[in-house]
C-alpha positions in Angstrom: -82.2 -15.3 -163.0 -86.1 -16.3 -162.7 -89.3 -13.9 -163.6 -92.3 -14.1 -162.6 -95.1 -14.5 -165.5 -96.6 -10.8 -164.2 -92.7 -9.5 -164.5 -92.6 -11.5 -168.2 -96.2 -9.1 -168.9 -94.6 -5.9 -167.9 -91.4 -6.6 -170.2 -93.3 -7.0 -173.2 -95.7 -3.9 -172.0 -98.5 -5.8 -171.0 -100.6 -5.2 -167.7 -101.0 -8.4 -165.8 -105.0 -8.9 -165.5 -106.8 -12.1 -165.1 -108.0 -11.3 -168.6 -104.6 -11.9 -170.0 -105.1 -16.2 -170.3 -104.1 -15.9 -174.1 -100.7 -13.6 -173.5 -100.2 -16.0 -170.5 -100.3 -19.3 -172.7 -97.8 -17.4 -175.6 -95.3 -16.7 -172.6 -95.1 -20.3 -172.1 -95.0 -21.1 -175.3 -91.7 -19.0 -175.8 -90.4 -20.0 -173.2 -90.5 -23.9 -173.8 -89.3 -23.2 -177.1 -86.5 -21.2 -175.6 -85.7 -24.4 -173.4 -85.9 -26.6 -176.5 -83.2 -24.7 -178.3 -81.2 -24.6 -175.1 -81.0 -28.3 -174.9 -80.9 -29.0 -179.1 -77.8 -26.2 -179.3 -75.6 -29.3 -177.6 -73.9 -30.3 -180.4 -72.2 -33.4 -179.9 -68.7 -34.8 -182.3 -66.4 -37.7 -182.0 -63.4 -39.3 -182.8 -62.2 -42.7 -183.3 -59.2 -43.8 -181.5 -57.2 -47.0 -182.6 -55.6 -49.0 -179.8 -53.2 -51.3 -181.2 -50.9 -54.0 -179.1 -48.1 -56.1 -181.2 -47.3 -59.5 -180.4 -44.3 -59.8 -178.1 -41.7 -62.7 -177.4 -38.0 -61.8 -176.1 -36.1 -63.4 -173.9 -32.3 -63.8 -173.0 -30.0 -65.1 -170.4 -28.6 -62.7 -167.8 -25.3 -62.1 -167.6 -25.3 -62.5 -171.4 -21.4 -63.1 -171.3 -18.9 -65.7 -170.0 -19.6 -69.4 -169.6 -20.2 -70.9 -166.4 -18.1 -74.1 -165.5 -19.4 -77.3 -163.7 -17.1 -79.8 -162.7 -16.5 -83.2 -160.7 -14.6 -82.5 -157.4 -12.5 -85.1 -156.1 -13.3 -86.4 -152.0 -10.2 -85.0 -149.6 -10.5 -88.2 -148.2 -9.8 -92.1 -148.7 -13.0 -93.8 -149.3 -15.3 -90.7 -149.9 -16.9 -90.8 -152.9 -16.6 -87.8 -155.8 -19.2 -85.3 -156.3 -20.7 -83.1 -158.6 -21.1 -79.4 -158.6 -23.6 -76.6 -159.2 -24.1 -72.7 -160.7 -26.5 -70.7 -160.0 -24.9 -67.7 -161.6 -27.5 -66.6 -164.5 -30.9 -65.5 -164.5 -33.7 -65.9 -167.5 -35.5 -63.0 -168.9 -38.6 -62.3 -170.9 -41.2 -60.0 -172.1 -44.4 -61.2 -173.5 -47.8 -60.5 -175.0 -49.6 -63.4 -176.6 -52.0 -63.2 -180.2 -55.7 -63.9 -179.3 -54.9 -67.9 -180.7 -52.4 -68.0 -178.1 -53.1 -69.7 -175.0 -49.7 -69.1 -173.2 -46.4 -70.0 -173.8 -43.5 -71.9 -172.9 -39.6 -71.6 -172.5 -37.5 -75.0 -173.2 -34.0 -75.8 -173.5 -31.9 -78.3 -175.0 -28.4 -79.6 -175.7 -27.6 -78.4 -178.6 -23.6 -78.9 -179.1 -21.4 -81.7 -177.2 -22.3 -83.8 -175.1 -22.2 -84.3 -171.3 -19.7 -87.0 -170.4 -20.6 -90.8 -169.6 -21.6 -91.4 -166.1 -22.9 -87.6 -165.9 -26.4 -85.5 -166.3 -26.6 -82.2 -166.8 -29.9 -80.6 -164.8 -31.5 -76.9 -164.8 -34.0 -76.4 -162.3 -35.4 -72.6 -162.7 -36.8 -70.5 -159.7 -40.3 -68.7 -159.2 -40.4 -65.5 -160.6 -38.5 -62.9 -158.7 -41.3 -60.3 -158.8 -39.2 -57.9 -160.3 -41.8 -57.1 -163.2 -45.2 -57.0 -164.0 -48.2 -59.8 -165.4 -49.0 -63.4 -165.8 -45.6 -65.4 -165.3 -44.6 -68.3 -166.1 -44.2 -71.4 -163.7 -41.3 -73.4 -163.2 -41.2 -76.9 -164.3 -38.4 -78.0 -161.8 -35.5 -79.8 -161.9 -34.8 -80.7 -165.8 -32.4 -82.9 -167.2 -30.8 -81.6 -170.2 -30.8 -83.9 -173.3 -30.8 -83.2 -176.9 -34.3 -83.0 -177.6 -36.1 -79.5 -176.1 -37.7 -79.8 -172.5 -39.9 -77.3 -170.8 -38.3 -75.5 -168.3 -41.0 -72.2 -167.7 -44.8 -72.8 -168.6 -47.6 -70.9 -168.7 -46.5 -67.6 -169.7 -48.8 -65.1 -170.6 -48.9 -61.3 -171.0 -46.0 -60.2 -169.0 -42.0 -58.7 -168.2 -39.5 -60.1 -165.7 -37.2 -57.0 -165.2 -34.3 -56.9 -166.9 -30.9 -58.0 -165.8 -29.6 -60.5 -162.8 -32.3 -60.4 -160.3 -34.5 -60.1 -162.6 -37.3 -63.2 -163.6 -36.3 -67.2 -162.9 -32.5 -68.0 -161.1 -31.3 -71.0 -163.3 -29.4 -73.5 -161.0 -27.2 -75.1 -163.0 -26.0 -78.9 -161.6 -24.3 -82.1 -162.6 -25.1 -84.8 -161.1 -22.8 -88.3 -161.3 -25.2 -91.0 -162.0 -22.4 -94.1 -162.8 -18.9 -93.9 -160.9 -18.0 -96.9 -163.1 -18.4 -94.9 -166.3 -16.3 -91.7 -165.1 -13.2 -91.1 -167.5 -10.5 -88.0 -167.2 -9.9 -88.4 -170.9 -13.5 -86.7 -170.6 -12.5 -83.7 -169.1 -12.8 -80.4 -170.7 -15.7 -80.5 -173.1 -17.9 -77.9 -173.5 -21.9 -78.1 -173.8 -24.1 -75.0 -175.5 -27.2 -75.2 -174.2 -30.3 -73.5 -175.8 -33.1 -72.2 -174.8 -36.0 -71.1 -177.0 -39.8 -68.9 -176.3 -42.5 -71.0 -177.7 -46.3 -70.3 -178.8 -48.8 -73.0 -176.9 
């Protein structure tokens, strides 16, 4: 609600005259000091918040159970040549935030029990992301072969998560490739080759 300065003299019992200059210049005085106190009565507090975000780096292979079995296959006909085979049965998975010194990271893999028979390779090539998830994912590095010193396989991962399960982040295609039909041996048959793959800082 606004007054007028002649309603302001007849609250405080005055009579508005053109006399009144000094009663006039007290009412403004009051009421800028009233207006002062208005605005000073704001009385402002504050709290700190702490925003914390811990360093992440998980990842696991999807089905998590069962081996997956590669083998030579013989031709059905005279003449033919044998070939090798391929899986494409498990999928990679990973969550990740990176420290400040970080620049990304990497996934490799390596052989690191048997060996693959003479004459043979043993290649993972994983897909693009499946955009299950959420972030800055990591790039394939193509087809790898698998030896036993560690190879990239994923680059450049950042802050990020895949999804979880099959479906979920890079397909691994497993193959194994004959590279010397001289060199090819039954007596060969039947190892088995752990491969592992490790999350790296960059």
């Amino acid at each position: 609600m606004s007054l007028s300065i002649n309603e302001m003299y007849r609250l405080c019992g005055f009579k508005p005259t053109s006399g009144n200059h000094l009663c006039r210049i007290v009412f403004y005085f009051i009421t800028m000091n009233l207006c002062n106190a208005a605005l000073f009565s704001q009385i402002e507090r504050y709290s700190d918040v702490d925003i914390t975000i811990p360093e992440v780096a998980l990842m696991d292979i999807e089905p998590n159970t069962g081996s997956i079995t590669l083998s030579v296959n013989a031709p059905t006909e005279a003449g033919s040549p044998p070939s090798g085979s391929s899986n494409t049965s498990k999928w990679i998975n990973y969550t990740s935030a990176i420290a400040p010194t970080t620049s990304s990271r990497s996934i490799q893999a390596e052989i690191s029990n048997g060996s693959v028979p003479s004459g043979l390779v043993l290649r993972v090539e994983p897909s693009a992301d499946a955009g299950g998830g959420g972030g800055s994912m990591g790039s394939s590095a193509g087809t790898v072969t698998l030896s036993g010193s560690p190879r990239n396989i994923i680059t450049g991962i950042q802050g990020c998560y895949t999804g979880n399960g099959s479906g979920n982040g890079h397909r691994l295609r497993y193959t194994l490739r004959i590279t010397d039909y001289g060199q090819l041996n039954n007596s060969d048959s039947g190892g088995t080759v752990e491969i592992t793959f490790t999350i790296i800082d960059n």
